[in-house]
MARFIRO-770238 format. One line per field, with one value per residue: residue number from 1; residue in one letter; z, x, y of N, C-alpha, C in turn. Coordinates in steps of 0.001 Angstrom, whole numbers, plus 500000, padded with zeros to 6 digits. Atoms other than C-alpha are relative to their C-alpha. Example, Ala and Ser with C-alpha at 12.3 -4.5 7.8 and 13.67 -1.06 7.14 Angstrom:
2
i c(1; 2)
aa c(a; s)
nc3 c(500000; 499940)
nc1 c(500890; 499180)
nc2 c(498810; 498810)
cac3 c(507800; 507140)
cac1 c(512300; 513670)
cac2 c(495500; 498940)
cc3 c(500000; 500730)
cc1 c(500900; 499230)
cc2 c(501200; 501090)
END
This chain:
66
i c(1; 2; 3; 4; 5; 6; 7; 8; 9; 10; 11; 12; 13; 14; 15; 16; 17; 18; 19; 20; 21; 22; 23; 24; 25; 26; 27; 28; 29; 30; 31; 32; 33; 34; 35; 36; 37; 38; 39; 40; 41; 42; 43; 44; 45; 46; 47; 48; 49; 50; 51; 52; 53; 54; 55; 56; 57; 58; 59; 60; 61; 62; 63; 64; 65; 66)
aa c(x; x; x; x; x; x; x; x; x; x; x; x; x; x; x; x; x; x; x; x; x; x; x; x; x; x; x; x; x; x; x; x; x; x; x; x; x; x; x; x; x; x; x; x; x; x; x; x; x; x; x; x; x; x; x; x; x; x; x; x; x; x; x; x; x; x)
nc3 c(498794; 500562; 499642; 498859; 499011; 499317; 499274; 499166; 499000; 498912; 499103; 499130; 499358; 498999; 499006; 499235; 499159; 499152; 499347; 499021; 499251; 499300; 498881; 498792; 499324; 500199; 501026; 500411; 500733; 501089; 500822; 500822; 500865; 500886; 500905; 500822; 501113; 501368; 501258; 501035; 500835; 500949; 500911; 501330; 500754; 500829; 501025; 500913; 500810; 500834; 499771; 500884; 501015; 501003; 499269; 501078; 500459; 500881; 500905; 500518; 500628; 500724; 500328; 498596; 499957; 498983)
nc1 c(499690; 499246; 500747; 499439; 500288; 501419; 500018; 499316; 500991; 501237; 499260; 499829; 501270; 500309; 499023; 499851; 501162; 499672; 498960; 501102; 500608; 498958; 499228; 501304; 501150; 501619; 500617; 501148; 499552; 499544; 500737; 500316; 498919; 499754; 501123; 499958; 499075; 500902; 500785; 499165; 499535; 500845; 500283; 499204; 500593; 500575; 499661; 498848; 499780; 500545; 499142; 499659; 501480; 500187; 500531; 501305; 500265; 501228; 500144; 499872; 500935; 499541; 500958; 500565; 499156; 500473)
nc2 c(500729; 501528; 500891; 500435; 499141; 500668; 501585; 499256; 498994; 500497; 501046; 498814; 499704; 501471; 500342; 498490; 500245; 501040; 499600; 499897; 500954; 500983; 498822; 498898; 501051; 499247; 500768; 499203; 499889; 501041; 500804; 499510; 499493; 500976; 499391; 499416; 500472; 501008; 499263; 499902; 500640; 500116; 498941; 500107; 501042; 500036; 498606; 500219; 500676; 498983; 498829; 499665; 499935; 501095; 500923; 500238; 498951; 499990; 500167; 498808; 500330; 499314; 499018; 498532; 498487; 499111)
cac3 c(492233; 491763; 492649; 495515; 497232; 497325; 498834; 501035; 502717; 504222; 505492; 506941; 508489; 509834; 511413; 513078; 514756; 515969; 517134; 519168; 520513; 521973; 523569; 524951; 525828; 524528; 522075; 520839; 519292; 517670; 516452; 514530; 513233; 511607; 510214; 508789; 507067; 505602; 504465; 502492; 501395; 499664; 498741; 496592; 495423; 493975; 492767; 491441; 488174; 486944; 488244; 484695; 483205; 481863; 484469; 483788; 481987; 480422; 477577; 474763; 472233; 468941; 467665; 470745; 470387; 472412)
cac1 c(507801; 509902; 508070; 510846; 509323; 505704; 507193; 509673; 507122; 504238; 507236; 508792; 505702; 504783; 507959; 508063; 504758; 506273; 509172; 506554; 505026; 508075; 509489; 506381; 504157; 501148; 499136; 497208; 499366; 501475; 498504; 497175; 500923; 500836; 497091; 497890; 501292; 498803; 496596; 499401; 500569; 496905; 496723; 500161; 498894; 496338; 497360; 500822; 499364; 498194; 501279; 502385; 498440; 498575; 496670; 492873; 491091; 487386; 486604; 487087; 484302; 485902; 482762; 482462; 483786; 483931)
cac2 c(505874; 502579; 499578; 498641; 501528; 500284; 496634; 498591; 500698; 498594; 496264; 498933; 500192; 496548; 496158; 499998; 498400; 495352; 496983; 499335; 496949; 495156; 498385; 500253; 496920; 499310; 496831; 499604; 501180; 498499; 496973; 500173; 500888; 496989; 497975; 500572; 499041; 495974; 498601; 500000; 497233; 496405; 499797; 499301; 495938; 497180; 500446; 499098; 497508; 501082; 503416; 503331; 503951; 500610; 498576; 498021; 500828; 501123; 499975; 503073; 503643; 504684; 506544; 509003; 512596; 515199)
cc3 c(499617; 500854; 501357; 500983; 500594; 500137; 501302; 501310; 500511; 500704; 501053; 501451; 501234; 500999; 500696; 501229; 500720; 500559; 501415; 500906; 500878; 500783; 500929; 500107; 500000; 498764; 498927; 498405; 498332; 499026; 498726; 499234; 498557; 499091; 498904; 498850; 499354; 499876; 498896; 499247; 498879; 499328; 498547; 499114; 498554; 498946; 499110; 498297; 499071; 500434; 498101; 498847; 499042; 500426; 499236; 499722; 499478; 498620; 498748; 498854; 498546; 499641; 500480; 499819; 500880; 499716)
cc1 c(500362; 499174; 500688; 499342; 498894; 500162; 500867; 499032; 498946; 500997; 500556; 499052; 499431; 501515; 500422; 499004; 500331; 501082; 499665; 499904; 500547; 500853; 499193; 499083; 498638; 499850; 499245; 500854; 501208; 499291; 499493; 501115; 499724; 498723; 500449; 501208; 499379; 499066; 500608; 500253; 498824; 499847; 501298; 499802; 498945; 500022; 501375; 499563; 499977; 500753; 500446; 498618; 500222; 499381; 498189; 499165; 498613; 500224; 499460; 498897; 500659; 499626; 500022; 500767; 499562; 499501)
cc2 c(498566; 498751; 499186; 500908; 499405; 498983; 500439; 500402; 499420; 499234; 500720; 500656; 499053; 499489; 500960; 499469; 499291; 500192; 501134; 499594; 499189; 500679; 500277; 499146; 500443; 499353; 501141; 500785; 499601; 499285; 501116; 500537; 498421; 499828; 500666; 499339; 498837; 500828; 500542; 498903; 499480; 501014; 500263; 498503; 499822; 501009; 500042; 499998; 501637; 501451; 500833; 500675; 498385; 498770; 500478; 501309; 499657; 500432; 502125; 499949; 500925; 501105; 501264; 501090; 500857; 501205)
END
């Protein structure tokens, strides 16, 4: 997944809400569309660094076998 996607898609999301919200004058639902698109967007924030496996990882213990 290309990293335009996960900046794309909560904006997207947040502006589906506020577009909502400005048609159908129901708060309710505009407000839990622009939730959910800033929950995405923390959820690709934080899950970006480690799409590739190269974000933070525990410490490896050479010794240890399986």
């Amino acid at each position: 997944m290309s990293v335009l996607r996960y900046v794309v898609t909560p904006l997207v999301i947040i502006g589906l809400g506020l577009v909502y919200f400005l048609l159908s004058g129901e708060p309710a639902g505009g407000v839990l569309l622009v939730i959910f698109g800033g929950a995405m967007g923390v959820m690709g924030w934080t899950l970006l660094p480690t799409a590739d496996n190269a974000g933070p990882t525990a410490p490896v213990d050479p010794d240890f076998e399986l």
